[in-house]
C-alpha positions in Angstrom: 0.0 0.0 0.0 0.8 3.2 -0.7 1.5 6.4 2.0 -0.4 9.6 1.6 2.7 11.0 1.1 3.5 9.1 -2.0 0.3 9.7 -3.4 0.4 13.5 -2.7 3.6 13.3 -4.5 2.3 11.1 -7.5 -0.7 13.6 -7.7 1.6 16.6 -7.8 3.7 14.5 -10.5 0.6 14.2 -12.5 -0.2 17.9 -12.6 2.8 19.2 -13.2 3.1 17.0 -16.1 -0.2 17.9 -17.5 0.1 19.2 -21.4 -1.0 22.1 -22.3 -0.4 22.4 -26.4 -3.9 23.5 -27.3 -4.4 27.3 -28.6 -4.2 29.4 -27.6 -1.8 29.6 -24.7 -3.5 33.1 -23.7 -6.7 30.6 -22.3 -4.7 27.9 -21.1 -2.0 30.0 -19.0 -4.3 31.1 -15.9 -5.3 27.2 -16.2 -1.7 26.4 -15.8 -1.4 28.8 -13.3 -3.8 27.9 -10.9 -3.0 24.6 -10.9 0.6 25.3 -10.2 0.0 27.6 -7.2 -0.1 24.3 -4.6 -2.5 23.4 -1.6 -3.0 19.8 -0.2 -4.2 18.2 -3.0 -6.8 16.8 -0.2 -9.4 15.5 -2.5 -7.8 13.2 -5.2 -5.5 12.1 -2.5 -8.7 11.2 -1.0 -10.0 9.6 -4.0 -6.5 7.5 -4.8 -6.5 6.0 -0.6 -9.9 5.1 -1.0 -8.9 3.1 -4.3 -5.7 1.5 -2.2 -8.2 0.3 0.0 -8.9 -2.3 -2.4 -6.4 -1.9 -5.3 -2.5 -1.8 -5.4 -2.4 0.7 -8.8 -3.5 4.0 -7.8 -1.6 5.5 -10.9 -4.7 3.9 -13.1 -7.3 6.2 -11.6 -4.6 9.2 -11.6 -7.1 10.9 -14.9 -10.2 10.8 -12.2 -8.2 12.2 -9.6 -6.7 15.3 -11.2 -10.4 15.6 -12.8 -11.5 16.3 -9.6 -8.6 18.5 -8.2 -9.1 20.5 -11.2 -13.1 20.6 -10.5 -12.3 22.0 -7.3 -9.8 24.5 -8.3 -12.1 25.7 -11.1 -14.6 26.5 -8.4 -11.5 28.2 -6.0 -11.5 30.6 -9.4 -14.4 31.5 -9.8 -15.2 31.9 -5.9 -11.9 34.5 -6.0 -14.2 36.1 -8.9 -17.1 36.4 -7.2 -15.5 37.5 -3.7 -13.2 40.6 -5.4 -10.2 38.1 -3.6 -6.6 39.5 -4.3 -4.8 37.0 -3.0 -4.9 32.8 -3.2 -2.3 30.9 -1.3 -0.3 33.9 -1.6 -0.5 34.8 -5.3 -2.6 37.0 -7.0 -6.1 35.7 -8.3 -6.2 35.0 -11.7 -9.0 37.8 -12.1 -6.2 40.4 -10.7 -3.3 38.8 -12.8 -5.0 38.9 -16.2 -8.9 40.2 -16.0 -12.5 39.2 -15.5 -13.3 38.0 -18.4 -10.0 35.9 -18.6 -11.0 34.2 -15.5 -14.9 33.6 -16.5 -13.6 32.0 -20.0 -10.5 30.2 -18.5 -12.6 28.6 -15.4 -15.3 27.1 -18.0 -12.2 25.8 -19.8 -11.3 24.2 -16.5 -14.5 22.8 -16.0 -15.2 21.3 -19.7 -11.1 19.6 -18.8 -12.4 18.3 -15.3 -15.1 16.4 -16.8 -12.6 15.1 -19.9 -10.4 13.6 -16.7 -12.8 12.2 -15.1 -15.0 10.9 -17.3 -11.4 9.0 -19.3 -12.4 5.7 -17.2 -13.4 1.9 -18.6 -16.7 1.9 -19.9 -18.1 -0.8 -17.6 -17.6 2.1 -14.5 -18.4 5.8 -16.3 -21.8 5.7 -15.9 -21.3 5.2 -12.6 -18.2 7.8 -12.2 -20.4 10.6 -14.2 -23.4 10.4 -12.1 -21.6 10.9 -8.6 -19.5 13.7 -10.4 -22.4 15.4 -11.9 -24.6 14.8 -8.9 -21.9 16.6 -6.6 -21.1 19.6 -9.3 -24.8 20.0 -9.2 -25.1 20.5 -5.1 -21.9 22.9 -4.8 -23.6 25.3 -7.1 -26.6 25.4 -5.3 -24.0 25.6 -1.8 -22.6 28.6 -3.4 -26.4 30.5 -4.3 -26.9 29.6 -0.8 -23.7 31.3 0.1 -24.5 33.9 -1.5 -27.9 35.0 -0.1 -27.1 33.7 3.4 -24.9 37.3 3.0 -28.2 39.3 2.6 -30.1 37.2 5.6 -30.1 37.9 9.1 -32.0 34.9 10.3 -29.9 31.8 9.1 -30.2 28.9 11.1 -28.0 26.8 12.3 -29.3 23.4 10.3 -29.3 25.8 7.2 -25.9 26.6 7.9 -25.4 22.9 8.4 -26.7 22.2 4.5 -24.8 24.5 2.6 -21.8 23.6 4.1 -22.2 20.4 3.1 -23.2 21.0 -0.3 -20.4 23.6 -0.8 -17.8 21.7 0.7 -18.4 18.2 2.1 -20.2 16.6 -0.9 -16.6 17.0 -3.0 -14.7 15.3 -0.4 -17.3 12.1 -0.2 -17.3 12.3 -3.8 -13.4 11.5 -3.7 -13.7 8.9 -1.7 -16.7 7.6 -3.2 -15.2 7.8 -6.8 -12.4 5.9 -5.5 -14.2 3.0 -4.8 -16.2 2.9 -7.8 -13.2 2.6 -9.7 -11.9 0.1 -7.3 -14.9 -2.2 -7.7 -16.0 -1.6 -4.4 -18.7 -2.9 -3.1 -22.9 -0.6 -2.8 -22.7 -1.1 1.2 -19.0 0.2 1.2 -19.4 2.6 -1.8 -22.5 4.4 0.5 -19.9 4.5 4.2 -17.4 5.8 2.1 -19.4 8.8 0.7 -20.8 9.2 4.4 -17.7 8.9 5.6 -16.6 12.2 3.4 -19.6 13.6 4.2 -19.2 14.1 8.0 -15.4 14.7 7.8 -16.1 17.1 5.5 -18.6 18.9 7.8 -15.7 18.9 10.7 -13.5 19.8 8.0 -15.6 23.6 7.7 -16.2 23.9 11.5 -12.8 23.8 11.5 -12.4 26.2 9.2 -14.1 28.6 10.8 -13.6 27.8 14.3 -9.2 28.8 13.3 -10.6 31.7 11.1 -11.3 33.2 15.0 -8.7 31.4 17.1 -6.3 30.0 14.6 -2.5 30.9 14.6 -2.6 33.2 11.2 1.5 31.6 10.6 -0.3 28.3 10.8 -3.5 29.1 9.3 -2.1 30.8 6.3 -3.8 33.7 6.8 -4.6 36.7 8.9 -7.2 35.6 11.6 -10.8 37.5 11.9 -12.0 37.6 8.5 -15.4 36.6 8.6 -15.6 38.8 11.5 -14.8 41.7 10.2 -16.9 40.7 6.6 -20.0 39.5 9.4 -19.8 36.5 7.3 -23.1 33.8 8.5 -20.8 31.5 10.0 -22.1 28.4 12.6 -19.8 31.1 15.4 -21.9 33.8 14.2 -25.5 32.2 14.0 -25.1 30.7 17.7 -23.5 33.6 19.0 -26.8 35.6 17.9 -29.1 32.7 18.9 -27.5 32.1 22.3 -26.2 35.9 23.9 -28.2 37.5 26.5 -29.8 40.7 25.3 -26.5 42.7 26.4 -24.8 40.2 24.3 -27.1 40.6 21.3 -27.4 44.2 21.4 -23.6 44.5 21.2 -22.9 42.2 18.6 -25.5 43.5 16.5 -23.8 47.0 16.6 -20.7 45.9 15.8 -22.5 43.7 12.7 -24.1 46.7 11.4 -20.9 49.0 12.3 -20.2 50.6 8.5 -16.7 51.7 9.9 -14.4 50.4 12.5 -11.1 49.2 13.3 -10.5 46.1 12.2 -8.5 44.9 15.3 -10.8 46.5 17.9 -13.8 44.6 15.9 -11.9 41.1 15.9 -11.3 41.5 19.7 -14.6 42.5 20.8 -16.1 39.6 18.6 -14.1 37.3 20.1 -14.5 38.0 23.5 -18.4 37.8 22.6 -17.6 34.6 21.5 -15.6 33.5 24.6 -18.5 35.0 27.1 -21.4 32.9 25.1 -19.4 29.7 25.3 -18.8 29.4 21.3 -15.3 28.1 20.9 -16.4 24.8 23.3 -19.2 24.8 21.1 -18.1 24.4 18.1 -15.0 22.1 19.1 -18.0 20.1 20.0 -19.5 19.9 17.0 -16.6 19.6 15.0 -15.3 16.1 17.0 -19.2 15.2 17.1 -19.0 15.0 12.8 -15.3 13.4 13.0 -16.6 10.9 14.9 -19.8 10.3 13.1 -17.1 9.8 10.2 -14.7 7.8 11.4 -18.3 5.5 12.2 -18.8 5.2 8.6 -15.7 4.2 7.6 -15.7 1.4 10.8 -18.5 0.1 8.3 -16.3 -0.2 5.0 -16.3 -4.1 4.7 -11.9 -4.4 4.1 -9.5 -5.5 6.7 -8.3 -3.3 9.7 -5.6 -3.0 8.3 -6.2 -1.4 5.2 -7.7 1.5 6.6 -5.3 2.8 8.8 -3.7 5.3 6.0 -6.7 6.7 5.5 -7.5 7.1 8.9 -4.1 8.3 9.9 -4.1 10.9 6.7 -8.2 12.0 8.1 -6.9 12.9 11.3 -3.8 14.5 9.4 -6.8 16.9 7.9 -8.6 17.6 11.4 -4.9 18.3 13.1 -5.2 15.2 15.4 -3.0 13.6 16.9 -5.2 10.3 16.4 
């Protein structure tokens, strides 16, 4: 069996081998880009350990997995689009680099290539491959519109916090895994823990997100800490913070919320001691080991030997920062 480490490494291989000899180079080179600017390469690395679970030649699936990393850096572009981002893993966005437009036309080009990877499998498993992959491109769209007007709502629930999530980021992630098995052979009982599996990491895997986003180290994180603070994005912090102050509580967050200028330090700071007084951090700590364990449930399920499991379980810990 393979490590995650040598898979990462075979992934990264694999994209920076990709050719690019189509014309012309002007809509290919932000493609090129992108894909060259790093990140974990969590989701075909995924895809590729569920695959070991059963197989010993993760190279053969390598066309599904780089389909779906390139999905999922087609949708980091057009999210940078759509946010105004400068900045993605420390380079400029491609919309800053070249234009708008450049990024709208060179992100469907990225899509239409995603679904060419993926869809480059044995005939006897595409149908198969195709209707996860187009059932999951499907649900992070509608994540995103739901994104989008959560910014414009000031009553979002916790459980519709909770969905979106999970169609925005989750469903990708049990998609990997899912995908892997498919093209493993694996069986419909395992096929359905693995995609559950994904599923509820992939929930912790957001709480997470947003639980460092307030308390995170920004060298570790990668980035300065209190930005959905100081944007008042409708985070699961945010939504119980509002549903759970005492009126005091309430009345001062809110003014900070509809503050149209402030200091950007004094706002994090107040927030977060907000936060600290309502009991949010323990909270959401809660929740996010309540979903990791929900996950690491599903994959208990997956009908292969002990054994087998314990690099993906070892690399899904890896992703939460555990220890175990």
């Amino acid at each position: 069996m393979y490590s995650s480490e040598d898979l990462l490494r075979k992934v990264n291989e694999a994209l920076e081998n990709l050719a690019y000899d189509r014309q012309p180079r002007t809509l290919y080179d932000p493609i090129q880009y992108v894909l060259s600017l790093g990140g974990k390469r969590i989701r075909p690395v995924l895809m590729l350990l569920a695959y070991n679970l059963y197989r010993e030649d993760p190279e053969r699936i390598m066309s599904q997995a780089i389909g779906v990393e390139t999905y999922h850096n087609f949708t980091l572009l057009h999210d940078d689009l759509m946010d105004q981002a400068d900045m993605r893993r420390g380079h400029t966005t491609v919309h800053k680099k070249w234009n708008a437009n450049q990024a709208i036309l060179s992100g469907d080009t990225m899509l239409l290539q995603a679904f060419e990877r993926v869809g480059a499998c044995e005939a006897d498993k595409l149908k198969d491959v195709m209707d996860i992959f187009l059932q999951t491109t499907f649900e992070i769209g509608e994540g995103q519109q739901f994104d989008v007007e959560f910014e414009t709502r000031d009553d979002v629930t916790e459980a519709e916090y909770i969905e979106m999530i999970r169609l925005k980021t989750s469903v990708l992630l049990a998609c990997a895994l899912k995908m892997g098995g498919i093209m493993a052979g694996a069986s419909a009982d395992d096929l359905a823990n693995l995609y559950k599996t994904g599923e509820q990491i992939g929930l912790a895997f957001q709480l997470q997100d947003d639980l460092l986003d307030v308390y995170g180290d920004p060298k570790v994180f990668g980035k300065n800490i209190g930005g959905d603070i100081t944007s008042n994005k409708k985070t699961y912090m945010l939504i119980n913070a509002l549903n759970l102050s005492n009126p005091e509580q309430h009345a001062e967050l809110t003014r900070w919320i509809e503050a149209k200028t402030f200091d950007r330090a004094e706002k994090v700071a107040a927030v977060t001691k907000l936060y600290n007084e309502i009991g949010i951090r323990q909270l959401c700590e809660e929740r996010i080991n309540w979903y990791f364990e929900q996950g690491c449930q599903y994959l208990d399920r997956v009908q292969v030997p002990e054994e087998r499991k314990t690099i993906l379980r070892q690399y899904i810990a890896q992703m939460m920062n555990r220890q175990s």
